[in-house]
C-alpha positions as YAML, in Angstrom:
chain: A
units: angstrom
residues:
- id: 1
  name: UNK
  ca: [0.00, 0.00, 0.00]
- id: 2
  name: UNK
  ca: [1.09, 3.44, -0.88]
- id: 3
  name: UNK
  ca: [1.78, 5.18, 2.76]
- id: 4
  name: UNK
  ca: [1.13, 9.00, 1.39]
- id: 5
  name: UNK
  ca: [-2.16, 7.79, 0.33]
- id: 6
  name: UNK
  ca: [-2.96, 5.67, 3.57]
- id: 7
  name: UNK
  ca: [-2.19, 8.78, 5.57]
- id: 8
  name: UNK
  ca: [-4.45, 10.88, 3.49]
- id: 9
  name: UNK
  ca: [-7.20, 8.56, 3.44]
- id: 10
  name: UNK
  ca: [-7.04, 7.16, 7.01]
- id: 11
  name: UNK
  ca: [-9.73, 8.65, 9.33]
- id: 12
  name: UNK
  ca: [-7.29, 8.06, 12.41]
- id: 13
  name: UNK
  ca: [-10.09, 6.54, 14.96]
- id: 14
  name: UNK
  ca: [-8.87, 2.96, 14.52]
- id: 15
  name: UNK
  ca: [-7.23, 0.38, 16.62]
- id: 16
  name: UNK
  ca: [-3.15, -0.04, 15.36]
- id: 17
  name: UNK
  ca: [-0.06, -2.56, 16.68]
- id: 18
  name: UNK
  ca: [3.18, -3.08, 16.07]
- id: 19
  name: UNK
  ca: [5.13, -6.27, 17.14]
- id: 20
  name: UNK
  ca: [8.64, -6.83, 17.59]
- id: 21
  name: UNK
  ca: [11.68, -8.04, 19.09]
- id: 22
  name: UNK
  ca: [13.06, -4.47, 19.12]
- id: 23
  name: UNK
  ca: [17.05, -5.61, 20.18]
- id: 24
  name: UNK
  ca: [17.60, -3.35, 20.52]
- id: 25
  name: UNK
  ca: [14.86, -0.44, 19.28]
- id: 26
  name: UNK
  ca: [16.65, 1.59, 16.09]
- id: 27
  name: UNK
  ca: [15.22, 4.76, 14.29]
- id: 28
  name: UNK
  ca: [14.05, 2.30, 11.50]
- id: 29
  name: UNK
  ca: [11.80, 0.77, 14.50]
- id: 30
  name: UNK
  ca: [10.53, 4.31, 15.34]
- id: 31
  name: UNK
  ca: [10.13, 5.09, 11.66]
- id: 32
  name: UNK
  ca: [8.06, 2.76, 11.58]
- id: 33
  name: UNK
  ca: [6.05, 3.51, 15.10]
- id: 34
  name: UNK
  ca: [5.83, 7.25, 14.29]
- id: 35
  name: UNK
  ca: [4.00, 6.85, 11.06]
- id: 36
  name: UNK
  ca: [1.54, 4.50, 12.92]
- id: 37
  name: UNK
  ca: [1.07, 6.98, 15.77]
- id: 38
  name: UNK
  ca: [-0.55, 9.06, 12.70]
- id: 39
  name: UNK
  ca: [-2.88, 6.68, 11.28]
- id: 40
  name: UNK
  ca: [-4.65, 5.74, 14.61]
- id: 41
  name: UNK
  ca: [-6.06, 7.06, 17.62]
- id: 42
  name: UNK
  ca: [-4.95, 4.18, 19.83]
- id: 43
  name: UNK
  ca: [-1.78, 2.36, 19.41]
- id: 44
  name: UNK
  ca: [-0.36, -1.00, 21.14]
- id: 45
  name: UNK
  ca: [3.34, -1.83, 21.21]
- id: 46
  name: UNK
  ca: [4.14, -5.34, 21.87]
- id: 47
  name: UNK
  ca: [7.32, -6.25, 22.92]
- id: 48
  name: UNK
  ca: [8.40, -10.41, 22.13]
- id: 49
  name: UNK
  ca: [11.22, -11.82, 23.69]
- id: 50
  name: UNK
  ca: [12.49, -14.97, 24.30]
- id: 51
  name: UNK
  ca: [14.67, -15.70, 28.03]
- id: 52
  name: UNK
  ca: [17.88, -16.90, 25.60]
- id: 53
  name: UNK
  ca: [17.97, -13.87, 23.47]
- id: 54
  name: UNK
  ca: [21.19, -11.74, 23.81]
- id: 55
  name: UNK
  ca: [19.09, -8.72, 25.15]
- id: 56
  name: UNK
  ca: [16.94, -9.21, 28.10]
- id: 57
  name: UNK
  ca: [13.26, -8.81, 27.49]
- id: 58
  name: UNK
  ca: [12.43, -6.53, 30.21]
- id: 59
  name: UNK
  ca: [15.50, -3.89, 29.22]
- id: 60
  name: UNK
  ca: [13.62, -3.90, 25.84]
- id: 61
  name: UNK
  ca: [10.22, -3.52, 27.68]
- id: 62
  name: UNK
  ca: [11.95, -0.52, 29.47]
- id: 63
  name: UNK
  ca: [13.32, 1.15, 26.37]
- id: 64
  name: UNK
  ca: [10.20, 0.83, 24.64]
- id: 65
  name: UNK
  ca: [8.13, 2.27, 27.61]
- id: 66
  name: UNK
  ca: [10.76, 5.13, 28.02]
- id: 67
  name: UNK
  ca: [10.35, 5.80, 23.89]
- id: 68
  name: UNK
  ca: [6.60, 5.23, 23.56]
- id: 69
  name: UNK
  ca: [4.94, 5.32, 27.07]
- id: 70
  name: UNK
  ca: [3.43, 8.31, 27.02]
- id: 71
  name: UNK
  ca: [2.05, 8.05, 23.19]
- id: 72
  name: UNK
  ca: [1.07, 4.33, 23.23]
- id: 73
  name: UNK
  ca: [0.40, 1.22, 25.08]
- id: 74
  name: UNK
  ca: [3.35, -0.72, 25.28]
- id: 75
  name: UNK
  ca: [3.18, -4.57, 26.51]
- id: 76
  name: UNK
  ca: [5.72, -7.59, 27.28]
- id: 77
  name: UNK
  ca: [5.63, -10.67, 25.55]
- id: 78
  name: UNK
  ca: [7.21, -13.34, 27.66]
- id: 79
  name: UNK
  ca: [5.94, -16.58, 25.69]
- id: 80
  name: UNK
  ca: [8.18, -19.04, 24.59]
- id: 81
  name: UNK
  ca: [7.12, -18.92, 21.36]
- id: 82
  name: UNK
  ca: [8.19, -19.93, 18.16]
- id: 83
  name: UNK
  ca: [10.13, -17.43, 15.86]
- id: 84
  name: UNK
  ca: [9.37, -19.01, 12.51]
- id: 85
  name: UNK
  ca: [6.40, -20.82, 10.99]
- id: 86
  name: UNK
  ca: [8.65, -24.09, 10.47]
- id: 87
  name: UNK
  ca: [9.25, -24.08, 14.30]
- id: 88
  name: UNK
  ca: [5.97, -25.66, 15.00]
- id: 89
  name: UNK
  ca: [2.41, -26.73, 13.62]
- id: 90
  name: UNK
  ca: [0.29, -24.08, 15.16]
- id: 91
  name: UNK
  ca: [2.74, -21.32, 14.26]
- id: 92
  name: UNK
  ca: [0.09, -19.16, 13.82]
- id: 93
  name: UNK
  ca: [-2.06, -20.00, 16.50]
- id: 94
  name: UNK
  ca: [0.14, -19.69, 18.75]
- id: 95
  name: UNK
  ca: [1.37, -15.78, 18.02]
- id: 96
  name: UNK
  ca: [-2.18, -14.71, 17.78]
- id: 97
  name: UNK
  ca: [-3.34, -16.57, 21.03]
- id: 98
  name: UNK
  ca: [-0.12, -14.50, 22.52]
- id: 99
  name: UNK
  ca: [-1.19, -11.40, 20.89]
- id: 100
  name: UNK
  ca: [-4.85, -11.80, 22.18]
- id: 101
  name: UNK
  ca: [-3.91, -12.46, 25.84]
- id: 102
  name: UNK
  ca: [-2.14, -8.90, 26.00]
- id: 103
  name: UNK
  ca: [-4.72, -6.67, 24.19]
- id: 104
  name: UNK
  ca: [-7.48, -5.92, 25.41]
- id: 105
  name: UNK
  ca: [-9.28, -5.67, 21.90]
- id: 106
  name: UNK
  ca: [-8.41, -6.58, 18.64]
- id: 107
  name: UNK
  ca: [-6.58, -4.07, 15.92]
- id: 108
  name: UNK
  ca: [-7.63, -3.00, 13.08]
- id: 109
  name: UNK
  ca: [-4.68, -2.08, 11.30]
- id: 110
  name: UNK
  ca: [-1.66, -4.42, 11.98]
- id: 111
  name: UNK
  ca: [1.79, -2.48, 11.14]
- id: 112
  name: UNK
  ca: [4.66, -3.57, 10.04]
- id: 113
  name: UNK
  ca: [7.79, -3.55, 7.76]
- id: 114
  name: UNK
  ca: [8.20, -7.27, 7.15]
- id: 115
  name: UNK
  ca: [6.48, -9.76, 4.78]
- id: 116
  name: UNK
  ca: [4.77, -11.97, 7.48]
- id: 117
  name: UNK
  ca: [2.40, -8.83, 8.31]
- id: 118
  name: UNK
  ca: [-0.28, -9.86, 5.44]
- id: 119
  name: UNK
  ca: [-0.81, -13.21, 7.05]
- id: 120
  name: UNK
  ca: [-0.29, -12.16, 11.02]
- id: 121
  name: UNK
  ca: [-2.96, -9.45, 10.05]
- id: 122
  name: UNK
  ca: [-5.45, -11.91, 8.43]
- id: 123
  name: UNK
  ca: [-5.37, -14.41, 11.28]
- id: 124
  name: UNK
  ca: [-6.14, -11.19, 13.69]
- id: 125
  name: UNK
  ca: [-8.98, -9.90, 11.30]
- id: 126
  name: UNK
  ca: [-6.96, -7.17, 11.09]
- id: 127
  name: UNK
  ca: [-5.63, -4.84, 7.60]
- id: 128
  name: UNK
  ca: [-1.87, -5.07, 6.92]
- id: 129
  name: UNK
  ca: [0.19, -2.17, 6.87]
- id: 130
  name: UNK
  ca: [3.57, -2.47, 5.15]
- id: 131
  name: UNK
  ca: [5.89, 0.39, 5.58]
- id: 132
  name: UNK
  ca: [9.49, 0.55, 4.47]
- id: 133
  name: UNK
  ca: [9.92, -3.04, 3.83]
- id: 134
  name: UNK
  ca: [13.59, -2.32, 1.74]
- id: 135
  name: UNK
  ca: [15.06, -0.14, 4.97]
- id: 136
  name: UNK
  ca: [15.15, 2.26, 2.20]
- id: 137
  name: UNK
  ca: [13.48, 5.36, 4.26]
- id: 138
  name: UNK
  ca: [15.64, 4.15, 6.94]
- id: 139
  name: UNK
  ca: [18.55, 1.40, 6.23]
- id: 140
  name: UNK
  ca: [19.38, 0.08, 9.66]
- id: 141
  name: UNK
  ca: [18.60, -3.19, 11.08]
- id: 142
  name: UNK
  ca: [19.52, -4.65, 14.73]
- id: 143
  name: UNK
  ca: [21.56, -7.53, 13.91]
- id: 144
  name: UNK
  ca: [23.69, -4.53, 12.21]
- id: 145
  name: UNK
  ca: [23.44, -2.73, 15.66]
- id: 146
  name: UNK
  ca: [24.43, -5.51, 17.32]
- id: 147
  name: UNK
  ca: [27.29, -6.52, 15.75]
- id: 148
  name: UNK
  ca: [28.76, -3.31, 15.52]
- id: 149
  name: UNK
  ca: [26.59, -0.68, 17.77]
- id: 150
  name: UNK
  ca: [29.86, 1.84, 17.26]
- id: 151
  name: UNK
  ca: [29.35, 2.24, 13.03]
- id: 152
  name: UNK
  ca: [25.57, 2.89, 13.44]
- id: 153
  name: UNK
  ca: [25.59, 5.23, 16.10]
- id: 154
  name: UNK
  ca: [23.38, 7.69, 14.74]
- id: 155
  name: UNK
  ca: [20.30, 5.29, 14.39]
- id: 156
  name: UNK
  ca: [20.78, 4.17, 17.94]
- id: 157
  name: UNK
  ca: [18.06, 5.87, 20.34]
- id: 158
  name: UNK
  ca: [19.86, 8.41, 23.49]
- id: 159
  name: UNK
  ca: [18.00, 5.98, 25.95]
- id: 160
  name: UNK
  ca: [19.25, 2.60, 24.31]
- id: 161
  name: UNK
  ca: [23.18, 4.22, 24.02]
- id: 162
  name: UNK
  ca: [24.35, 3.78, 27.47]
- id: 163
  name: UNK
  ca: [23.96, -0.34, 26.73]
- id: 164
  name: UNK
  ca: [26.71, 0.13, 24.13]
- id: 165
  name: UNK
  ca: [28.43, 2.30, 25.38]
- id: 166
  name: UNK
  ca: [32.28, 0.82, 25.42]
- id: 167
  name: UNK
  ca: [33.64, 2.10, 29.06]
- id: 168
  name: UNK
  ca: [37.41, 2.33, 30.22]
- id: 169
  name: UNK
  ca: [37.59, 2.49, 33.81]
- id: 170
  name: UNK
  ca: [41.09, 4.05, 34.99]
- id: 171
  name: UNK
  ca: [42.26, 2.98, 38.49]
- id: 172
  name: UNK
  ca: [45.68, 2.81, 40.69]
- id: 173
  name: UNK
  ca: [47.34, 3.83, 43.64]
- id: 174
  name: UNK
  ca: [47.34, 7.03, 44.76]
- id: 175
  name: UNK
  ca: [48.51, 10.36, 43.12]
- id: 176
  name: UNK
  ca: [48.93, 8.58, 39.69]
- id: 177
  name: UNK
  ca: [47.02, 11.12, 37.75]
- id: 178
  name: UNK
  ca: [43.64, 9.06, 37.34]
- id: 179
  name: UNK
  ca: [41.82, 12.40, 37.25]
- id: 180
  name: UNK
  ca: [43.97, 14.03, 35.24]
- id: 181
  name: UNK
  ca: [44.08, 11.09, 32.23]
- id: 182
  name: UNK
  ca: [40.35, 10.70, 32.44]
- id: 183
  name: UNK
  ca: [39.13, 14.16, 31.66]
- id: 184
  name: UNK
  ca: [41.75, 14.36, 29.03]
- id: 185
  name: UNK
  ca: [40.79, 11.14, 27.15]
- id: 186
  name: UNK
  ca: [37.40, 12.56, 27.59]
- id: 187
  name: UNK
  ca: [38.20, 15.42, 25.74]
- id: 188
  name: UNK
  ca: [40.29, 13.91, 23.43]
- id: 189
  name: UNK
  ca: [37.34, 11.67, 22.28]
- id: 190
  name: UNK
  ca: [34.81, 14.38, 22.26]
- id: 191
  name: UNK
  ca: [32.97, 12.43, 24.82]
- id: 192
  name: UNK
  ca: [31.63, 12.16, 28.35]
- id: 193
  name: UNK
  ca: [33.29, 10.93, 31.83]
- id: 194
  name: UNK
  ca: [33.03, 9.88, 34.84]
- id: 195
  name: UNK
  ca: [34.70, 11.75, 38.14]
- id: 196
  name: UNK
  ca: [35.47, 9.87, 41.45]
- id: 197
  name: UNK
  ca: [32.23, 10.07, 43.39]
- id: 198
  name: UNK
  ca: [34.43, 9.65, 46.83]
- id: 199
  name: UNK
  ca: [36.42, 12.51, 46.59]
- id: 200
  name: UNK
  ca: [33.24, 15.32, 45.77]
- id: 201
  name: UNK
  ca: [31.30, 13.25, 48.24]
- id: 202
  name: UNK
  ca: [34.39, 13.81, 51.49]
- id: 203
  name: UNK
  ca: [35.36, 17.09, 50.51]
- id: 204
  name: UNK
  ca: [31.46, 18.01, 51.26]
- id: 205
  name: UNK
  ca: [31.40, 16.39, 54.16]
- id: 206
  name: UNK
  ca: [34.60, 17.62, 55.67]
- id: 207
  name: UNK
  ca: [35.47, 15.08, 57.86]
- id: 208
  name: UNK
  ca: [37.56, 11.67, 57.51]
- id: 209
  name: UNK
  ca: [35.36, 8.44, 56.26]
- id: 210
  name: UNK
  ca: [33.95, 6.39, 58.09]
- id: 211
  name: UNK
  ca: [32.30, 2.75, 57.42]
- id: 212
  name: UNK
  ca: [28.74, 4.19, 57.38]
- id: 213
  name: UNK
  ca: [30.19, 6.30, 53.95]
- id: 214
  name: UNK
  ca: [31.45, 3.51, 51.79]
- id: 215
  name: UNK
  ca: [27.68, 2.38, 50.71]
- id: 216
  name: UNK
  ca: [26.79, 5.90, 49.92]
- id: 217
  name: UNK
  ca: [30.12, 6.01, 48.24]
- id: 218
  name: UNK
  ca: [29.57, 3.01, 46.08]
- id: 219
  name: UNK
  ca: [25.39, 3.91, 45.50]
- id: 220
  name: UNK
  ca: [26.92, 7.42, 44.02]
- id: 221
  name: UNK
  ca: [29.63, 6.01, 41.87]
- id: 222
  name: UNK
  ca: [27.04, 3.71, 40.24]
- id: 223
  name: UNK
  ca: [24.58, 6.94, 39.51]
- id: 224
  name: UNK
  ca: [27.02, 9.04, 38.25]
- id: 225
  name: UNK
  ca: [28.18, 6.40, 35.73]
- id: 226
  name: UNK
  ca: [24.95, 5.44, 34.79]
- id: 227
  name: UNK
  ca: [23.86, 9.09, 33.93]
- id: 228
  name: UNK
  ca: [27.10, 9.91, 32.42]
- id: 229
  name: UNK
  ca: [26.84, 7.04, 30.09]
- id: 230
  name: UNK
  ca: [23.37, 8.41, 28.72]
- id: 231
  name: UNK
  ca: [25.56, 11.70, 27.47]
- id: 232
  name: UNK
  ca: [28.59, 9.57, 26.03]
- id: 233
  name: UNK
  ca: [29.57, 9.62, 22.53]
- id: 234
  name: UNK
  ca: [30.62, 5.97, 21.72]
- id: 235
  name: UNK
  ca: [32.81, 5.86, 24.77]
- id: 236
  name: UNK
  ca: [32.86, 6.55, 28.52]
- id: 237
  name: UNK
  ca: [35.77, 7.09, 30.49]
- id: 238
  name: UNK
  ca: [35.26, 6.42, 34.32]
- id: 239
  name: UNK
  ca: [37.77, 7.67, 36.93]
- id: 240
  name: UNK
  ca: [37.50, 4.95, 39.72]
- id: 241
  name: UNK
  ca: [34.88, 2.10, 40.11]
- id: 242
  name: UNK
  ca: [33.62, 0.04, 42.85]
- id: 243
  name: UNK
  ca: [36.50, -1.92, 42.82]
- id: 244
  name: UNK
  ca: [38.94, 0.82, 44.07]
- id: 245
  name: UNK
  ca: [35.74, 1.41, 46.42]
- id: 246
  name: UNK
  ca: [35.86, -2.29, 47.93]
- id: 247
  name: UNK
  ca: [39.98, -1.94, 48.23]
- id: 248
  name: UNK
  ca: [39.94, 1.20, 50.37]
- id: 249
  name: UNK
  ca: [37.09, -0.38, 52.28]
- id: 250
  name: UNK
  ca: [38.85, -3.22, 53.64]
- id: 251
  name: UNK
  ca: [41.91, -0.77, 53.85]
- id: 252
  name: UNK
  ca: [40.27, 1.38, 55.90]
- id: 253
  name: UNK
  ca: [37.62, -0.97, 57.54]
- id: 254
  name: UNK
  ca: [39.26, -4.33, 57.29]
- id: 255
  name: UNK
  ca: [35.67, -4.91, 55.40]
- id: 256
  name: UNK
  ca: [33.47, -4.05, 52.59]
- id: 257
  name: UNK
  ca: [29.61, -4.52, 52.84]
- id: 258
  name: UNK
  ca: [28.89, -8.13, 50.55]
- id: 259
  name: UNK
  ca: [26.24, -6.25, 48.56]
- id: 260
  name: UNK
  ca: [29.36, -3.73, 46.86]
- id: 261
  name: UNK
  ca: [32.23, -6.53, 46.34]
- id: 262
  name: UNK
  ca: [29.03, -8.18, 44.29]
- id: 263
  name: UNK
  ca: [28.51, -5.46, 42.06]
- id: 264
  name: UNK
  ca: [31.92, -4.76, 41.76]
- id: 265
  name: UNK
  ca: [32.47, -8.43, 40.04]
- id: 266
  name: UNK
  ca: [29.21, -7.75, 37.91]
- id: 267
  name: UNK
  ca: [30.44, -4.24, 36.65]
- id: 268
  name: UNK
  ca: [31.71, -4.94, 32.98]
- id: 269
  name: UNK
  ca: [34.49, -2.51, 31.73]
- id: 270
  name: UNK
  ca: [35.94, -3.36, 28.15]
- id: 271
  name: UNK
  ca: [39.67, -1.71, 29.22]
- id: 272
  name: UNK
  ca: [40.61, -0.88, 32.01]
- id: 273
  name: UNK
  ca: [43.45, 1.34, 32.51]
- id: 274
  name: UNK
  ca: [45.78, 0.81, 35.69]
- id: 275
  name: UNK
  ca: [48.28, 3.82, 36.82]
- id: 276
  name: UNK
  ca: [51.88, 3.00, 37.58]
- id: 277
  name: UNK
  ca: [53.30, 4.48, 40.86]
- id: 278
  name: UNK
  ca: [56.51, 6.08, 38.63]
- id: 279
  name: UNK
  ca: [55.40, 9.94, 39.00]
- id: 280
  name: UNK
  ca: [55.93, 11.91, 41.81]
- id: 281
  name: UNK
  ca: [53.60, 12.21, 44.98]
- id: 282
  name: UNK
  ca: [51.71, 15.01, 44.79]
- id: 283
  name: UNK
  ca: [50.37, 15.87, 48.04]
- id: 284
  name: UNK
  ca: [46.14, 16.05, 49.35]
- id: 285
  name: UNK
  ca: [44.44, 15.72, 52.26]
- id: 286
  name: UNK
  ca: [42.43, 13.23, 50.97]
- id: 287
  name: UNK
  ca: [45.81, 10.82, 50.32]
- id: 288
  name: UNK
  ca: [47.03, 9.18, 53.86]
- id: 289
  name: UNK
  ca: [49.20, 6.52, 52.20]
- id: 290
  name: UNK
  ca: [52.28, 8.17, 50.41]
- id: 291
  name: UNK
  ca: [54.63, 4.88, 51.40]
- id: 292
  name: UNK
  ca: [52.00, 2.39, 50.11]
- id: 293
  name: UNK
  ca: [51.99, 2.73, 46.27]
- id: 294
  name: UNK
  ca: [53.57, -0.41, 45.56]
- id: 295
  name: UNK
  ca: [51.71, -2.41, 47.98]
- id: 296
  name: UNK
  ca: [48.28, -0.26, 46.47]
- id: 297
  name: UNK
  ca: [49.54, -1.32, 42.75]
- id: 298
  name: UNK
  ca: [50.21, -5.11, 43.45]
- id: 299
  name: UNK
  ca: [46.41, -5.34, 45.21]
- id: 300
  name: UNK
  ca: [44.88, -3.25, 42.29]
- id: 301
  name: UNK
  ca: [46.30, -5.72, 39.84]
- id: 302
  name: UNK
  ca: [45.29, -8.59, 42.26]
- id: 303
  name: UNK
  ca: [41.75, -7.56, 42.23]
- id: 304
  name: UNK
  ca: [41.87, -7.46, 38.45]
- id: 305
  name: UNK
  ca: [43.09, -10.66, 37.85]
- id: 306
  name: UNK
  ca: [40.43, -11.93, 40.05]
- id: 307
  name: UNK
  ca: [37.64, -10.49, 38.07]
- id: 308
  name: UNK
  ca: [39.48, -11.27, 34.76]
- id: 309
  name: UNK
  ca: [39.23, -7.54, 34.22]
- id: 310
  name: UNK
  ca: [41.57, -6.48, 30.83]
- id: 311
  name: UNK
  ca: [43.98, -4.12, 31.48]
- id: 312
  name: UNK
  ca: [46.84, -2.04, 30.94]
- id: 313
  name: UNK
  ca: [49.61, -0.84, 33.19]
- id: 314
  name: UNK
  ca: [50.32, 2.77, 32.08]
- id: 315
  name: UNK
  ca: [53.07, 4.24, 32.66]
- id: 316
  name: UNK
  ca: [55.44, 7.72, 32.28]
- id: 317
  name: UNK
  ca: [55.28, 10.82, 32.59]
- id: 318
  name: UNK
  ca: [51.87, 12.76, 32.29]
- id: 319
  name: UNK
  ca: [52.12, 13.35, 28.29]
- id: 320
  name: UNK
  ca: [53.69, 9.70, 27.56]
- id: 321
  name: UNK
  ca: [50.40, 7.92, 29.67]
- id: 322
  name: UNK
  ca: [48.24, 10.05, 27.61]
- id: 323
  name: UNK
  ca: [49.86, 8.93, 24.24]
- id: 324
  name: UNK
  ca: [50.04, 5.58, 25.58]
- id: 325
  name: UNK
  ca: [46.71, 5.25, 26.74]
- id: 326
  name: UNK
  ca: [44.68, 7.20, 23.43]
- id: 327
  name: UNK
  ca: [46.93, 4.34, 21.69]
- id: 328
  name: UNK
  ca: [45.88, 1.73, 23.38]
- id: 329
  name: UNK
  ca: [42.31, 2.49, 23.31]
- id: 330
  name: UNK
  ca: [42.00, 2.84, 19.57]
- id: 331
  name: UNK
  ca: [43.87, -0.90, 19.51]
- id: 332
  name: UNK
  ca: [40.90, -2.92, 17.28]
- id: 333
  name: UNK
  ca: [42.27, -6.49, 19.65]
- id: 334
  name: UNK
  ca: [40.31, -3.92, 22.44]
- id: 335
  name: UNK
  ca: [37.38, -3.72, 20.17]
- id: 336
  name: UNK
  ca: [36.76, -0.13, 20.70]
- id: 337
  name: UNK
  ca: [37.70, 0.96, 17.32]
- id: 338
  name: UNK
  ca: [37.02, 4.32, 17.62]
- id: 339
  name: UNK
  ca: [37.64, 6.89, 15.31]
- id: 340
  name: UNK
  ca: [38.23, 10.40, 16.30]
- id: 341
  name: UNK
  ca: [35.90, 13.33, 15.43]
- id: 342
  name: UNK
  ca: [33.23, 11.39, 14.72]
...
């Protein structure tokens, strides 16, 4: 069907859906949403997913909600379904008995940019609405997403980014110019990054930490990367992470609440870069252990190895870790591949 003319002749007080497996949601998927959201007055968004698909479900549920919740009724799919009609007998059956249980009345207009919409539509009673079957209005698909989120940046939704974001975390000892590495690389890459939660968070308080702080510690660290990611351009760059959080911890505290030294194993970075000791101390209230460097460096890279965390000892003076570490992060073997001013 000609979509100009649909639009035209479409009285707008109709009953629409759109199905999917949206991993992840792409402009092509809100292409194809938007012009929907035109041609009827109420709109369901069903979300499929299956519990061994690369992308949880209920991530996609989330981004969908986030995209559409205010403009549409958006619902979760759980079934174990089938995903092709040689799967099983009662293909068919099956998807529309799935389909029925979630809306609460049946479309009218079933859209879609795939061939299987004509028969999906006639086994819901429904009219088929085909709209940019080629990708030509909008040539992006999510397997193309998936495999390499970095190249099709642009059709990636701000809410879906932070998933793909690639993150470097940069940790170490003690006056090894963490700070000072991150917001250059940061700038360097045109993007976004992350500053050490702990040191804002004391300086505010004015007094020395105590056990009570680490948890508020860690619960900050995890919000500001989380809402810095959502601004990143391809990459984020995070000075400290709850690692470095669960080593000063049982420094400090001889422990580190169980909850933290969980989500530090479950935090994924995909480089992490670790500062050699070999610059000079610079004084800070905030640093009590001048003499401990080496004994900080050898439990850093302990607690790396333990999480079979990648990194990279960087090392030299302030220029030579910069060079070194821009370098390293454009190294494909990292799969970061990013290109500059882009």
């Amino acid at each position: 069907m000609v979509i100009d003319s649909f639009r035209k002749k479409q009285n707008t007080q109709k009953r629409g859906m759109v199905l999917g497996k949206f991993m992840p949601p792409h402009r092509g998927h809100q292409h194809l949403i938007d012009f929907a959201l035109e041609c009827v007055e109420e709109l369901s968004i069903l979300v499929c997913s299956l519990k061994s698909e690369p992308i949880a479900g209920e991530l996609r549920f989330q981004w969908m909600r986030e995209l559409y919740g205010t403009q549409a009724h958006v619902f979760h799919i759980t079934d174990e379904n089938p995903s092709y009609p040689h799967e099983h007998p009662d293909f068919w059956e099956v998807w529309t008995n799935s389909i029925k249980k979630v809306l609460p009345e049946t479309p009218d207009l079933v859209f879609t940019s795939e061939d299987y919409g004509d028969e999906l539509a006639r086994r819901l009673g429904a009219k088929h609405i085909l709209v940019d079957l080629r990708r030509e209005q909008v040539p992006i698909s999510a397997t193309q997403i998936r495999e390499n989120p970095l190249a099709y940046w642009e059709f990636i939704p701000s809410c879906v980014r932070p998933f793909f974001v690639k993150r470097v975390a940069i940790v170490g000892p003690e006056s090894t110019g963490k700070t000072t590495l991150t917001e250059k690389l940061a700038k360097h890459f045109e993007t976004s990054w992350t500053p050490e939660f702990a040191r804002g968070f004391l300086d505010e308080k004015g007094t020395d930490c105590l056990i009570e702080d680490i948890a508020l510690i860690a619960k900050g660290q995890i919000e500001t990367e989380e809402e810095k990611a959502k601004e990143a351009n391809k990459i984020l760059f995070c000075d400290t992470d709850l690692m470095t959080t669960c080593i000063w911890s049982e420094y400090l505290f001889k422990e580190c609440p169980p909850w933290i030294e969980e989500k530090s194993y479950e935090q994924k970075y995909d480089l992490t870069l670790l500062m050699n000791i070999d610059i000079p101390w610079v004084a800070d209230p905030q640093r009590p252990a001048p003499h401990l460097r080496k004994y900080f460096l050898d439990w850093f890279k302990r607690e790396l190895e333990k999480r079979e965390r990648n990194y990279i000892l960087i090392s030299g003076n302030y220029e030579e870790r910069f060079a070194l570490a821009s370098l390293v992060i454009q190294d494909s073997k990292f799969k970061i591949q990013i290109e500059l001013r882009t």
